[in-house]
N, C-alpha and C positions, 0 to 999 in steps of 0.2 A: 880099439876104442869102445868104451861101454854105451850104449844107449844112455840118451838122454832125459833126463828125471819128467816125468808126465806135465808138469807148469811149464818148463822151457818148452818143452813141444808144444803144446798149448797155446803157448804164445806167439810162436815161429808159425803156425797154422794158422789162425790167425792174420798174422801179417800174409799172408802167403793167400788166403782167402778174399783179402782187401786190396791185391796188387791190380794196378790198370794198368794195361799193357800200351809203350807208346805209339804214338802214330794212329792209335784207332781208338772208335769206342767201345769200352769196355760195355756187355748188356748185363751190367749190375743198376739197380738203383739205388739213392741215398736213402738210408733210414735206418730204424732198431734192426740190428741183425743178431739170431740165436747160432748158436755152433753147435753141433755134439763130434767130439774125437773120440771114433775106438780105435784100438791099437792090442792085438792078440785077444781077441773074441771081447774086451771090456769097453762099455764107451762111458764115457763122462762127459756131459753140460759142462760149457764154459755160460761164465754170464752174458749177458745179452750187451752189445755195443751198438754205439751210435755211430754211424760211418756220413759225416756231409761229405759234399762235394769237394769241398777242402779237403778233406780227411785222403779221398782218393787219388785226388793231385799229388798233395805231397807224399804218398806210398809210392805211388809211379816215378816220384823221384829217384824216390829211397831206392827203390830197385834196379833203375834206370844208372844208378850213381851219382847221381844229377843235384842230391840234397846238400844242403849245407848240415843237416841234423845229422847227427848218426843215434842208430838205437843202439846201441853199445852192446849187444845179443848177438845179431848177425849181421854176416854181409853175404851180397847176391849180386850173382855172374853168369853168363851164357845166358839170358832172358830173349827166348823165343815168342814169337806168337802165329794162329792159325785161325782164323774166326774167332771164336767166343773161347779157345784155347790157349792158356798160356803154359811155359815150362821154364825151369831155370833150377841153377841150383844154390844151395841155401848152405851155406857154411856159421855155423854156432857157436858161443862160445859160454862156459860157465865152469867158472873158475879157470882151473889149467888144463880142462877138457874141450876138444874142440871135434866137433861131430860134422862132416859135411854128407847133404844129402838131395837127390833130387825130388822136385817138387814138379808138380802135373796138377794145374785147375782147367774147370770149368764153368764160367757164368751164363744165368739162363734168366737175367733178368731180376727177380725176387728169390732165386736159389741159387747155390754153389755147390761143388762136389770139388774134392782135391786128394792126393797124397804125396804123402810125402817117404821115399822108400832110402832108409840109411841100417846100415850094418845086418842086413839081412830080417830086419821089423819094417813093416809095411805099415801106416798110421793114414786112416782115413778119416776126414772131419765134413763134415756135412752143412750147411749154413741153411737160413734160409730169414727171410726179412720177414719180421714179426710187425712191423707199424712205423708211426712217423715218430720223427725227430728233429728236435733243434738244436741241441748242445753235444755236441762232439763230446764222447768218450774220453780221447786221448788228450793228454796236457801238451803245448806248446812252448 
């Protein structure tokens, strides 16, 4: 399987950086969150998202399997947690390619660190909350 095009990862990051692990609280807070993904020495800015508390409800679904939504991208399995640590893995889909891969965050409040390691590329993305917010990013 070939790596997957830098937007699907991006986006999968992403999701992956916004996951609340059940049973506990996640030490992220809501607001504008900035990301940067590098992946083989290059990073790229993603734009800046608004994450409410809704926003991280229904991710902890999503991941949990718990949603009625599906993101039509991925789906996620074996979802671990250890303190401020979560793990699981992230299976993708775009087109008739399907990339599965594990995923390793950490939340420290106003910052995140994560990766995600598939077909021998290792992709690190960075977060970190940049201000407040009131309108959720994502459409419902």
């Amino acid at each position: 399987m070939r790596f997957l095009a830098p937007s699907i990862v991006t986006l999968a990051i992403l999701a992956a950086l916004a996951a609340m692990p059940a049973g506990a609280t996640l030490n992220m807070n809501e607001g504008l969150w900035e990301t940067t993904v590098s992946a083989e020495g290059r990073a790229h800015s993603a734009s800046a998202k608004c994450y409410t508390r809704t926003d991280i409800a229904e991710m902890e679904r999503l991941l949990r399997g718990k949603s009625s939504r599906v993101d039509g991208i991925c789906r996620y399995a074996d979802f671990t947690q250890s303190g401020d640590s979560v793990n699981y893995t992230m299976t993708c889909r775009l087109g008739d390619d399907e990339q599965t891969s594990a995923v390793s965050a950490t939340y420290r409040g106003d910052s995140a660190i994560g990766t995600i390691r598939s077909a021998g590329v290792t992709v690190t993305a960075s977060s970190r909350r940049i201000g407040n917010c009131t309108e959720s990013s994502f459409a419902r």
